[in-house]
C-alpha positions, -999 to +999 in steps of 0.1 A: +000+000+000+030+026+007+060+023+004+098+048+012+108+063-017+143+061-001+161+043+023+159+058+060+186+088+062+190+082+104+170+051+112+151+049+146+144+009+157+114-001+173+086-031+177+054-035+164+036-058+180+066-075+193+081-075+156+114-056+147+104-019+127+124+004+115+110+045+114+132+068+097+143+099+123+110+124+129+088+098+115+052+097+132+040+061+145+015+061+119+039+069+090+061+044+102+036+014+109+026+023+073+053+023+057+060-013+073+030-024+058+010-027+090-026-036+077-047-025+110-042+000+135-072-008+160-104-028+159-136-008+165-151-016+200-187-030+186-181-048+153-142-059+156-134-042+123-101-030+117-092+003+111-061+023+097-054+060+101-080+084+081-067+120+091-032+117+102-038+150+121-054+137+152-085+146+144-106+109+140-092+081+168-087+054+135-049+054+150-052+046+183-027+019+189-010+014+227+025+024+229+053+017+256+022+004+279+000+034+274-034+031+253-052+049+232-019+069+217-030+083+186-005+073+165-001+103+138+006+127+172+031+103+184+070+105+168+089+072+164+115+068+188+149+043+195+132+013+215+092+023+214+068-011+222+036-003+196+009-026+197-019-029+179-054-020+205-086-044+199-115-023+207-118+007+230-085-002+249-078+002+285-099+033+299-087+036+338-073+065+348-034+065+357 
């Protein structure tokens, strides 16, 4: 679906759902997940569909993935960086308060 047009000048590696990922340096979450190929994002809370980002200017919730531990992190507000844990969140995610 997308794909670099170059190589990553200063790559930045993280996981996706456990699995290695490489983000090129100022990369968004949702640019990089993309640009891995990642084929859902989420899964809506009442039919289990999955979605991908609509917006990618925080704007619609269709990123919300859970990163480092957190949910509900939208994904296009969120720059990649060295080590990040990104999962992908089934449904509404984890709603207590911290």
């Amino acid at each position: 679906m997308f794909r670099r047009l170059e190589p990553p000048q200063k790559p930045v590696q993280f996981t996706i759902d456990g699995e290695p990922a490489t983000a090129n340096e100022g990369d968004t979450v949702a640019a990089a997940l993309l640009a891995q190929g990642v084929e859902r994002f989420r899964t809506t809370p009442v039919t289990g569909a999955p979605r991908l980002p609509h917006c990618m200017i925080g704007n619609c919730f269709d990123c919300l993935v859970q990163i480092d531990g957190v949910p509900n992190c939208q994904a296009c507000l969120v720059i990649a960086k060295q080590g990040m844990a990104v999962t992908h969140q089934d449904g509404p995610g984890d709603m207590e308060l911290v």
